[in-house]
N, C-alpha and C positions, 0 to 999 in steps of 0.2 A: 356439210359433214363435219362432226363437232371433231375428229381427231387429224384434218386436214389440218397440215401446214400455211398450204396455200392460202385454205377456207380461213383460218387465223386471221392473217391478214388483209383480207379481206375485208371482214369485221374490225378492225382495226384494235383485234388483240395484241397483235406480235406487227411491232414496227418495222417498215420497212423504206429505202429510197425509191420513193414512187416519181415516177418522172412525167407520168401520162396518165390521166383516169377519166371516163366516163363514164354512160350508164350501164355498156355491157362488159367492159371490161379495167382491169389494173396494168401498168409497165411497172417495173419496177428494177434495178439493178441489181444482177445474182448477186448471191455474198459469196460466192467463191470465183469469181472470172476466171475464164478462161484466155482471156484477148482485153487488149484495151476499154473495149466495148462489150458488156455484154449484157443485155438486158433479157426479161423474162416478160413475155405478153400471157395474161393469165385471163380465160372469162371469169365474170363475177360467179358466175353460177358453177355448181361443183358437175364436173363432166369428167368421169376418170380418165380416159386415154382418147385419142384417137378414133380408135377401136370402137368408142363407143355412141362417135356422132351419130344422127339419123336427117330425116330430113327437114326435119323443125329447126334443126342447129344452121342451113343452109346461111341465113342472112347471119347471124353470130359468126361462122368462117370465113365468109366475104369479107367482114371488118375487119377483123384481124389480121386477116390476107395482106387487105389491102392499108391496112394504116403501121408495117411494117416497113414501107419506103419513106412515108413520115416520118418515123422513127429516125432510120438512116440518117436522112437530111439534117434532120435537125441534134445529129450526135458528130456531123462534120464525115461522115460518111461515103463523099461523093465519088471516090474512086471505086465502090465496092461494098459487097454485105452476104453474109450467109445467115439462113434460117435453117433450124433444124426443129424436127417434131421429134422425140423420142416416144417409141410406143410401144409398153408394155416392158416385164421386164427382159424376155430376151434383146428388147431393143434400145437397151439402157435405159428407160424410165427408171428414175429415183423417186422424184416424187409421183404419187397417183391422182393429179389434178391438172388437164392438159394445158399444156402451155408449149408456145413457140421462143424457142434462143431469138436473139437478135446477136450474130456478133459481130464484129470488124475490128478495123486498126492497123496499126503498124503490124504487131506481132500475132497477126493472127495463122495457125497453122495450115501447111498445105494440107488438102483432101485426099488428094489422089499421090500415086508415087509419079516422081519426072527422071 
């Protein structure tokens, strides 16, 4: 999608700190963190939300699923991590190209109220 951000990048229009890349997907570190840690798992291919997997996408969200404790590990993560999907804009999606947070760290915020 030529006016994706994400898609940008991807193509290697608009630089980014990629940390991870293979053949179905890009890591890369938000440019706005939120937490010490926060990285952004993006597939290469343009999939707008969540919303809009089907069942082809099945082995692309296994990957990603599962190469977010990778991620972790190798960010010094080992006490802990949160993933978030944002989907759609009532669910705070900003950009419309799915991607999972990776965050952690010293400062990362509670979720819940204690």
């Amino acid at each position: 999608m030529s006016d994706c951000i994400f898609c940008k990048i991807v193509a290697g229009d608009i630089p980014a700190d990629i940390v991870h890349e293979d053949d179905k997907v890009l890591v890369f570190k938000d440019i706005n963190p939120r937490t010490q840690v926060h990285l952004l798992t993006i597939p290469k291919q343009h999939i707008e939300s969540l919303a809009e997997i089907d069942d082809s996408h099945d082995q692309l969200m296994a990957h990603m699923i599962k190469l977010q404790q990778t991620l972790a590990k190798k960010q010094g993560l080992e006490s802990g991590f949160r993933t978030i999907i944002n989907t759609g804009k009532g669910g705070g999606q900003e950009v419309f190209h799915l991607h999972i947070h990776l965050l952690g760290g010293n400062n990362l915020p509670a979720f819940t109220k204690e």
